[in-house]
C-alpha angles and dihedrals in degrees: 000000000000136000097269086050097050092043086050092045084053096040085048087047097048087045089055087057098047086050097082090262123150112253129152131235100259092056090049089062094050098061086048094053081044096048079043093058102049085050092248083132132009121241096253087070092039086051100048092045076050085061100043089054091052095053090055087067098042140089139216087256104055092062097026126133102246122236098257096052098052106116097213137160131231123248095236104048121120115236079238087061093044115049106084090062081052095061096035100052099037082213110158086206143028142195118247116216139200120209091330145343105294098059114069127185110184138306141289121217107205080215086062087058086062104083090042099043084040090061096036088242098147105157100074104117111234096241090084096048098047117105126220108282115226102233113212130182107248080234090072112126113231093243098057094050099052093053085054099049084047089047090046093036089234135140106194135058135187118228110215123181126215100295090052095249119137108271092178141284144279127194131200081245088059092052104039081056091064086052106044092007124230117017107202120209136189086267096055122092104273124189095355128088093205137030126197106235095175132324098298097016131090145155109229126198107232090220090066119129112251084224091050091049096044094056087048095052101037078239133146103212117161106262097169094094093026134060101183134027086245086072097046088053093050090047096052094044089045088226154046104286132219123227118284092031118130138209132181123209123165115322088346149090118199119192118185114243097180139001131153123197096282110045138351110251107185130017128187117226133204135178130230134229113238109240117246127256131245108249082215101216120216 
């Protein structure tokens, strides 16, 4: 067959799709990769129709931030109390609880702290400043949340399970990263691969070279299957973690930061203590 004949067999293929004809999703793919391949369009967008499709399928749930990672602020919390979350965590909103996690009671823009933090007036409790949280099933597709943050103009959701408590929380941000993949933004690691938190704490690209990490680190991690660190934590879980999930290896202890269902993006390591030695006594 030559070239004219197999650009006319795809054309004709593509043609049957757009006819109204049943066909499923995995044959549509495979007239995209196909469409990829013979440079029609470039794998970002392939990548990114890839990403549409998947959202499509999942469910709040399966990218929310869980319950125990929220970083949240209580209601009755002075400004005074809570800005130092605030600066540490460079979050533009934040769930208000009750008495505990489970229980929010709105949302807290960082824009509404300005005024306040403008007139030096810190002991206004942040119950008057929250504003009302948008509550969402974890059985909620991605697609139909997206067209409800765009309809509401939010950005944030709170996940809540059967009995109506917090199970965590998603953000538009959360979503769109399925679709395009990672948004950076001026808070995230530029240039660099790796960031000095404290003295035995850093946030670690996953995309950073195992060479490069080993000559940070003074480490000695195999680097012959793998190329970035991303691939060896993948590796040593078996599959393609979640955030929150941890992993130790060697001297280290890696916890996921953020992932999405195609690749890990930033990892927290810490390093561990060596444990101390028996003096053995005779």
């Amino acid at each position: 067959m030559n070239e004219e004949q197999s650009d006319s067999s795809w054309v004709d293929r593509l043609g049957q799709f757009f006819s109204g004809e049943p066909k499923d999703r995995n044959e549509l793919l495979e007239i995209l990769r196909d469409a990829q391949k013979r440079h029609i369009i470039d794998r970002d967008a392939l990548s990114m129709i890839e990403g549409v499709l998947m959202v499509s399928e999942l469910r709040v749930r399966d990218i929310m931030v869980p319950r125990a990672q929220m970083d949240v602020v209580h209601q009755d919390a002075s400004l005074a109390d809570i800005f130092p979350i605030v600066i540490d965590t460079h979050h533009s909103r934040f769930p208000v609880i009750g008495e505990d996690r489970s229980q929010v009671m709105g949302i807290l823009l960082a824009k509404d702290l300005l005024p306040y933090a403008y007139r030096q007036n810190l002991q206004v409790p942040v119950k008057k400043l929250m504003r009302q949280a948008l509550f969402v099933p974890e059985s909620k597709r991605l697609n139909v949340m997206l067209r409800e943050f765009r309809m509401r103009r939010q950005h944030m959701a709170i996940v809540i399970d059967e009995y109506g408590a917090a199970a965590g929380l998603v953000t538009i941000e959360d979503i769109l990263e399925q679709i395009v993949g990672e948004i950076a933004d001026e808070h995230d690691l530029e240039e660099e691969y790796i960031f000095r938190r404290s003295n035995r704490v850093y946030t670690v690209k996953a995309i950073t070279p195992l060479e490069e990490f080993n000559e940070y680190f003074d480490a000695d991690l195999s680097s012959e299957d793998f190329d970035t660190i991303g691939g060896l934590i993948v590796h040593s879980l078996g599959h393609l973690p979640k955030r929150g999930e941890k992993v130790r290896i060697g001297r280290f202890e890696f916890e996921v930061l953020r992932a999405d269902n195609r690749r890990v993006h930033l990892l927290k390591v810490k390093l561990i203590e060596p444990e101390p030695q028996s003096s053995g006594a005779d």
